[in-house]
C-alpha positions as CSV (number, residue, x, y, z in Angstrom):
1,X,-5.5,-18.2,-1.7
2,X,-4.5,-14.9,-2.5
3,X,-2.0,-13.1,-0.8
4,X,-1.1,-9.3,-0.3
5,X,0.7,-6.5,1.4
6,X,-1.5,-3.6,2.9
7,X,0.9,-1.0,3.9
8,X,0.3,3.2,4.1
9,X,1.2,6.4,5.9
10,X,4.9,6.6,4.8
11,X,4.6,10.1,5.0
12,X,7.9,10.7,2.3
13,X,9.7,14.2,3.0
14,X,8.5,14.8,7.0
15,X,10.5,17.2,8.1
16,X,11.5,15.6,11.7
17,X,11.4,19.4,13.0
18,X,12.6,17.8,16.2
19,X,15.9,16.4,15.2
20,X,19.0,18.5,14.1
21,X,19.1,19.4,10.6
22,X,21.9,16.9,9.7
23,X,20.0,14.1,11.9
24,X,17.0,15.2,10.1
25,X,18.0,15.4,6.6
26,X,19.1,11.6,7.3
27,X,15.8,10.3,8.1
28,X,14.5,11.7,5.6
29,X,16.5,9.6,3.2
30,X,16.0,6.6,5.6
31,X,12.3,6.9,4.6
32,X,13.0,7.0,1.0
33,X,14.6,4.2,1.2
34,X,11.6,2.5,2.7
35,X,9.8,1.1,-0.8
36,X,12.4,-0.3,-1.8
37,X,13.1,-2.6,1.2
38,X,9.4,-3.0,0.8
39,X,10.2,-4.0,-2.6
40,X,12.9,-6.3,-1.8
41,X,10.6,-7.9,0.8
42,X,7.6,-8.6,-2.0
43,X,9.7,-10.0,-4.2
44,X,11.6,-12.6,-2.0
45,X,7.9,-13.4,-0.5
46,X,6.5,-13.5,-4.0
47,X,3.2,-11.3,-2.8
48,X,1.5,-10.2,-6.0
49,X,-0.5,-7.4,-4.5
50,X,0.2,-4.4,-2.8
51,X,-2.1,-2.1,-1.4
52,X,-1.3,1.2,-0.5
53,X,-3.7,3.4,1.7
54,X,-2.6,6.9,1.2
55,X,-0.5,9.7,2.6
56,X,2.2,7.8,0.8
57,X,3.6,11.6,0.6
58,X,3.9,13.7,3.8
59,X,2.5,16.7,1.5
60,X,1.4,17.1,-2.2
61,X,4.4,19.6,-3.0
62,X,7.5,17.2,-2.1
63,X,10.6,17.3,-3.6
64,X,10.7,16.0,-7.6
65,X,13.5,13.2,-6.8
66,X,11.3,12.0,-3.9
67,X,8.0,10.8,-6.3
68,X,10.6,9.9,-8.7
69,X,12.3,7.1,-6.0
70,X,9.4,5.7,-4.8
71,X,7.7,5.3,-8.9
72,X,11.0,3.3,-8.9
73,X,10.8,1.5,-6.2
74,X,7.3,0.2,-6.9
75,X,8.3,0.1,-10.6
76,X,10.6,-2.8,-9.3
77,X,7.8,-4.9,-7.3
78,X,7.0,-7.6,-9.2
79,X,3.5,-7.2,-8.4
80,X,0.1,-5.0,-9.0
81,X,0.2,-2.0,-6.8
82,X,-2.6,0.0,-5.6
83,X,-2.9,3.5,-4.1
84,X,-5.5,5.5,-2.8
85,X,-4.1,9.0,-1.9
86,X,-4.9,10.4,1.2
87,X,-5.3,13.7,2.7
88,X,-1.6,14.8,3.1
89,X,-0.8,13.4,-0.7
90,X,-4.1,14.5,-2.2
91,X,-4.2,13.8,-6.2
92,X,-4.5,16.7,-8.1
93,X,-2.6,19.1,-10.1
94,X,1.2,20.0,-9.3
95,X,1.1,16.8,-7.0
96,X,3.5,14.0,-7.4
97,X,0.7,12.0,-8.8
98,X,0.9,14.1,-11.5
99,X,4.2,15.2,-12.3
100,X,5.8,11.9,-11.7
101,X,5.7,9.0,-14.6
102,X,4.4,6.3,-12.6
103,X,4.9,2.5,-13.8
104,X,2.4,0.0,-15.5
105,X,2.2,-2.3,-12.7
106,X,1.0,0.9,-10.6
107,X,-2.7,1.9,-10.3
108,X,-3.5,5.3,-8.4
109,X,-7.4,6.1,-7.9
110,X,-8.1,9.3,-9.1
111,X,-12.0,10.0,-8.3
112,X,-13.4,10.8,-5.0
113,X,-16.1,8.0,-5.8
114,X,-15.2,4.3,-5.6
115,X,-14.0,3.0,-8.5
116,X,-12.6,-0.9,-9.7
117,X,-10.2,-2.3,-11.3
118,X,-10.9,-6.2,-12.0
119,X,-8.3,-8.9,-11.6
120,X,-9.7,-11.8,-13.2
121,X,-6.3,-13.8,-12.6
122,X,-7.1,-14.1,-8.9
123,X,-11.1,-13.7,-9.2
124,X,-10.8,-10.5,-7.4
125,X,-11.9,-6.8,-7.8
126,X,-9.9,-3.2,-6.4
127,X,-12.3,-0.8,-5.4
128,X,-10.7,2.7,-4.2
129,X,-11.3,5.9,-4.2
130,X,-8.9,9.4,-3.9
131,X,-8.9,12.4,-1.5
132,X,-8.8,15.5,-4.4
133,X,-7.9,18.1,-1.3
134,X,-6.7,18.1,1.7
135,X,-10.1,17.5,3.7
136,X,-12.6,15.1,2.9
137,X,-16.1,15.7,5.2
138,X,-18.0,12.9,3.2
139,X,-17.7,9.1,3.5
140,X,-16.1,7.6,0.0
141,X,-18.0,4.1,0.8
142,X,-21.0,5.8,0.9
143,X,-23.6,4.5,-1.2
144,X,-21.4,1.9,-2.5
145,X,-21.9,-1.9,-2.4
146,X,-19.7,-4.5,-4.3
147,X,-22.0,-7.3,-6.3
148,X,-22.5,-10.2,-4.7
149,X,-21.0,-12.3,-7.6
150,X,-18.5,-14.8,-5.9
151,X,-15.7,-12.9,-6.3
152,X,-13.0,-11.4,-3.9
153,X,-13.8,-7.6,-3.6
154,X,-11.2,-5.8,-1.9
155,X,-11.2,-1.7,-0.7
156,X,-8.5,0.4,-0.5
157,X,-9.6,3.9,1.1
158,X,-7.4,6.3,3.4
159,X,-10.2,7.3,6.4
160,X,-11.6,7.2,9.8
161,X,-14.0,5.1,11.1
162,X,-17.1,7.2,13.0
163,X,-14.4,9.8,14.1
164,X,-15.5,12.4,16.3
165,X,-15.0,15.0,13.4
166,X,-15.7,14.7,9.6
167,X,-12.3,16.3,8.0
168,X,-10.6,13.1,6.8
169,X,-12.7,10.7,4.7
170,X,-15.2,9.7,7.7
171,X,-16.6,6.3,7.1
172,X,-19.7,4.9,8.7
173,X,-19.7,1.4,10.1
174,X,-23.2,1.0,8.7
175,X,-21.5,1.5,5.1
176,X,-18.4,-0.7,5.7
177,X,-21.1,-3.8,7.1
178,X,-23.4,-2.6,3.7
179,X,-20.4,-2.4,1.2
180,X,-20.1,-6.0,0.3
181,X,-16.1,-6.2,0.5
182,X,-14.1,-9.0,1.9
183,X,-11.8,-6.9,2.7
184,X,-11.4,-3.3,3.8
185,X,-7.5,-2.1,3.8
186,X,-7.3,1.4,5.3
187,X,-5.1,4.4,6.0
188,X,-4.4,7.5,8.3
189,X,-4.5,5.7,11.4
190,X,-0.6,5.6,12.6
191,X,-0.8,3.2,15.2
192,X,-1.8,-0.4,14.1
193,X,-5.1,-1.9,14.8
194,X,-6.5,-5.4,14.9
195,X,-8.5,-6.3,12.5
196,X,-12.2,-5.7,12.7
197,X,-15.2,-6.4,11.1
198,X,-18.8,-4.9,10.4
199,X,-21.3,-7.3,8.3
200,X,-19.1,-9.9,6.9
201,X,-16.1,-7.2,6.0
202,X,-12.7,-7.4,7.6
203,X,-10.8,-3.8,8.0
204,X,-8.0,-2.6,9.6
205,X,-5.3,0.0,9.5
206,X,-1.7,-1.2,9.7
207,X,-0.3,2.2,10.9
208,X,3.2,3.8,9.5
209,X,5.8,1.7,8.9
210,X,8.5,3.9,10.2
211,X,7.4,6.2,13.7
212,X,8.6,10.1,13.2
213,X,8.2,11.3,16.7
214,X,7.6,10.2,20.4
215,X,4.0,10.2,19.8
216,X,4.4,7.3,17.2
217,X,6.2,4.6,19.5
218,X,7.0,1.4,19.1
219,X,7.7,-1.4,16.5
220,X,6.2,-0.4,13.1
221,X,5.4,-2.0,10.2
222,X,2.8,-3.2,7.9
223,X,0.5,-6.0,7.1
224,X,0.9,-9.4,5.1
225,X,-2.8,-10.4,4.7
226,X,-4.5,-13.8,3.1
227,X,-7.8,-14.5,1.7
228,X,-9.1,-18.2,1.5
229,X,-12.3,-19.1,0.4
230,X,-13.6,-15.5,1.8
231,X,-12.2,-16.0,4.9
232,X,-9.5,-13.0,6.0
233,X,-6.0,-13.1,8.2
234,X,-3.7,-10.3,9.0
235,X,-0.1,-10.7,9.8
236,X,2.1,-8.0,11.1
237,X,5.2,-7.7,9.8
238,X,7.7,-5.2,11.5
239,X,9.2,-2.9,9.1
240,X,11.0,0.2,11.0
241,X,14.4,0.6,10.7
242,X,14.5,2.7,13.5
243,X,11.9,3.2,16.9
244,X,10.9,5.7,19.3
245,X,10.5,4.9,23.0
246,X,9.6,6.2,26.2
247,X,10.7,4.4,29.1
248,X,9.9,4.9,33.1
249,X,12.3,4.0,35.3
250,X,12.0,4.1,38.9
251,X,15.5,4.7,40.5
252,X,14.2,4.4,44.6
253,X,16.6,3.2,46.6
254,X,19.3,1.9,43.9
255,X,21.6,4.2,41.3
256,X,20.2,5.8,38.6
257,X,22.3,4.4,36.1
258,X,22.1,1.2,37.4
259,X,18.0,0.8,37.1
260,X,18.3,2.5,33.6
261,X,20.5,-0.4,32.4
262,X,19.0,-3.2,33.5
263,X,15.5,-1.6,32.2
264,X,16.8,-1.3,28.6
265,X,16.7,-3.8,26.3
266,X,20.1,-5.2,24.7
267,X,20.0,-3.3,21.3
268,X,19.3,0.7,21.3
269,X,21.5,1.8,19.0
270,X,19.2,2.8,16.3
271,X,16.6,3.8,18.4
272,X,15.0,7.1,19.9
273,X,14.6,6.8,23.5
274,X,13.3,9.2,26.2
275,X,13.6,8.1,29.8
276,X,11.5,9.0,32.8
277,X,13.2,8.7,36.0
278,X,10.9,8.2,38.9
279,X,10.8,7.5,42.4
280,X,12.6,9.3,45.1
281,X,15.9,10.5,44.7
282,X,17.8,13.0,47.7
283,X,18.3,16.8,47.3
284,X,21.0,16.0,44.4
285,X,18.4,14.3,42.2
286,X,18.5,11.8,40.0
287,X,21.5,13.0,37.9
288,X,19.7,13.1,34.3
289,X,22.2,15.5,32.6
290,X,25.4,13.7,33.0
291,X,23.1,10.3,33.1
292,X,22.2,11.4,29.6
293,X,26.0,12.4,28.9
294,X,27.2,9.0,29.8
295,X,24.4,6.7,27.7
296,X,23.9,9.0,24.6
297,X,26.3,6.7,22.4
298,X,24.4,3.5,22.9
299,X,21.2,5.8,20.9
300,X,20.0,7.4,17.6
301,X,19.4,10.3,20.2
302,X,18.5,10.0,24.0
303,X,16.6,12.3,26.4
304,X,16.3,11.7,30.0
305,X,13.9,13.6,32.3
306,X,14.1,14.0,36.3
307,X,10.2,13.1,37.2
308,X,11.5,12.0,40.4
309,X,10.1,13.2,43.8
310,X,12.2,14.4,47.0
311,X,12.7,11.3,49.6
312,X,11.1,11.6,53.1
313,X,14.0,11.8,55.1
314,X,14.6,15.6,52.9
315,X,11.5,16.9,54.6
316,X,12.6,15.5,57.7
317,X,14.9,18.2,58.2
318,X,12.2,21.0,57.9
319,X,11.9,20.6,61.7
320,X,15.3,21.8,62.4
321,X,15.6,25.7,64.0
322,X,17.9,26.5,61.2
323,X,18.0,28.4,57.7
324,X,17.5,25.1,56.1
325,X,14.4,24.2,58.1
326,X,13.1,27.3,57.3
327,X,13.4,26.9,54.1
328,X,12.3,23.5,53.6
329,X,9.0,24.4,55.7
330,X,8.2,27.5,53.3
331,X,8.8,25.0,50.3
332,X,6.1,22.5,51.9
333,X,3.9,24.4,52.2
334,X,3.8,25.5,48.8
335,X,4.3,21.6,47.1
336,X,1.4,21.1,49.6
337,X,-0.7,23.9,47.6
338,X,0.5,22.8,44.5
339,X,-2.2,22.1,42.1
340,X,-1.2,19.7,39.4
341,X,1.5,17.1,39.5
342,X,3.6,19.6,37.3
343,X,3.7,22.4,39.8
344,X,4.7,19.5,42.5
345,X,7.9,19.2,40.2
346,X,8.8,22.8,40.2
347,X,9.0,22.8,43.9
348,X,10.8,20.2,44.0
349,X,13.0,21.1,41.7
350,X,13.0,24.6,43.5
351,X,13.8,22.3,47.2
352,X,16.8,21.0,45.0
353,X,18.4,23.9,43.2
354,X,18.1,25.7,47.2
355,X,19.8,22.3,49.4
356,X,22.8,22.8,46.4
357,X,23.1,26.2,47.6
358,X,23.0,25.7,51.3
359,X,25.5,22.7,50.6
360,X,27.6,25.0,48.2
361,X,27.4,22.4,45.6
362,X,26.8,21.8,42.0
363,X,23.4,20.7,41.2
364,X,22.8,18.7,37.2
């Protein structure tokens, strides 16, 4: 049985534009140090093969140091790694593919055709191929088709599968089912996918092991996979040091705070969270800014939003022959009118800001 890791999509030196510079300059180092937990973690699992699909780099111009850690860190797997760069880490020159001295047991493809590398130890065969600019409209798995000899043929391509538009290294599923491999390991895809198969080849993407943003959620990680006898199984093991979540919370009828709390799981305190609150709340709201004050040390960073709607009882009062009434019914009407769910929340949020006035309150 042979065993390996299929991981990609590290995306070293992102810039985390949405954090604060310090916070930002932190998780950048946080990623850096990501190959070499991934290091530690082959050793101590003994995995011989590593397979890395691309974009490895967030960009082909990163900082000198940062190609020089992660030759290091792979430098200390004790195992063959494989890259394919991608379209973010294209190979070419003034790339860190280039200008970093990269250890023996490390093979980077450098063609935009599929090329091997044979590993007659394990009866097995590395086919990959390189993005050589940033966009790639043709298939690298076209055309190609592994001998039918016996032997383990594995791919290691950074791509899409029939995307919708041929930038990024589009790859037919009529080629992967043609192409002979046992085993297809992809990149570019963050979130993880189950495994699939065309013909009698497995592929799959095991998304970024660490999530940058709030449109990268949830446990992340990469794959341990195993081949027996031809046969293919993918295990996901969770990698991220840190997540990013988004979380709705309905607050009707109880305390914000309260319904936040008992939604959350025990351990955030590494984690990025943003918070919904929905429901119905009264003309005060739901509190979010000094919610948000209160809860911010048990996160990385926390943002909570007010998505909550006014109660009934509020619009009640429109009825009454009073300034309020008057202005709750000309406020109706427009939420009434309102077009989109967004507009809804400006009115409401204009209903709130005007109750605090009439009350001669405060308003978060």
């Amino acid at each position: 049985m042979l065993t390996f890791l299929h991981g990609a999509d590290f995306h070293l030196d992102s810039a985390f534009g949405a954090l604060p510079p310090q916070q930002a300059s932190a998780r950048r180092q946080e990623l850096r140090e990501l190959a070499f937990r991934l290091a530690a973690y082959v050793n101590q699992e003994n995995i011989p093969l590593v397979l890395l699909a691309g974009d490895l780099f967030d960009s082909a111009a990163v900082y000198r140091e940062t190609g020089e850690q992660l030759a290091e860190a792979l430098g200390r797997m004790k195992a063959r790694v494989f890259i394919s760069p991608g379209n973010h880490d294209w190979y070419g020159p003034g790339t860190p593919w280039l200008r970093t001295g990269w250890p023996e047991n490390v093979h980077i493809f450098r063609e935009s055709q599929m090329t091997s590398v044979e590993l007659p130890e394990w009866n097995a065969v590395i086919h990959g191929a390189a993005f050589l600019s940033p966009e790639q409209n043709r298939s690298l798995l076209e055309g190609f088709s592994a001998p039918a000899d016996g032997r383990i043929h594995i791919g290691l391509l950074h791509g899409e599968v029939d995307p919708p538009e041929a930038r990024y290294g589009p790859i037919r599923r009529e080629d992967i089912a043609a192409s002979g491999l046992t085993y297809l390991a992809l990149g570019h895809i963050h979130k993880r996918g189950e495994p699939l198969a065309c013909g009698g080849t497995v592929y799959a993407w095991p998304g970024c092991p660490e999530g940058r943003g709030f449109d990268e959620l949830g446990q992340k990680g990469v794959y341990r996979g195993f081949i027996d006898g031809g046969r293919v199984s993918l295990e996901f093991v969770p990698f991220a040091r840190r997540r990013y979540e988004i979380l709705e919370v309905d607050v009707t009828g109880t305390s914000p705070r309260e319904a936040v709390e008992a939604a959350l799981p025990e351990d955030t305190s590494g984690d990025f969270y943003r918070i919904l609150l929905t429901g119905e709340t009264g003309g005060g709201g739901a509190g979010a800014r000094l919610l948000e004050a209160a809860l911010s040390d048990r996160f990385c960073t926390l943002e909570i939003q007010d998505h909550t709607r006014l109660a009934e009882d509020i619009w009640a009062r429109m009825q009454e022959d009073s300034l309020r009434g008057m202005f709750l019914r000309a406020l109706k009407t427009k939420w009434n009118a309102a077009g989109t769910a967004r507009e809804q929340e400006i009115v409401t949020q204009a209903v709130r800001f005007g109750l605090a006035a009439l009350d001669h309150r405060d308003l978060d």
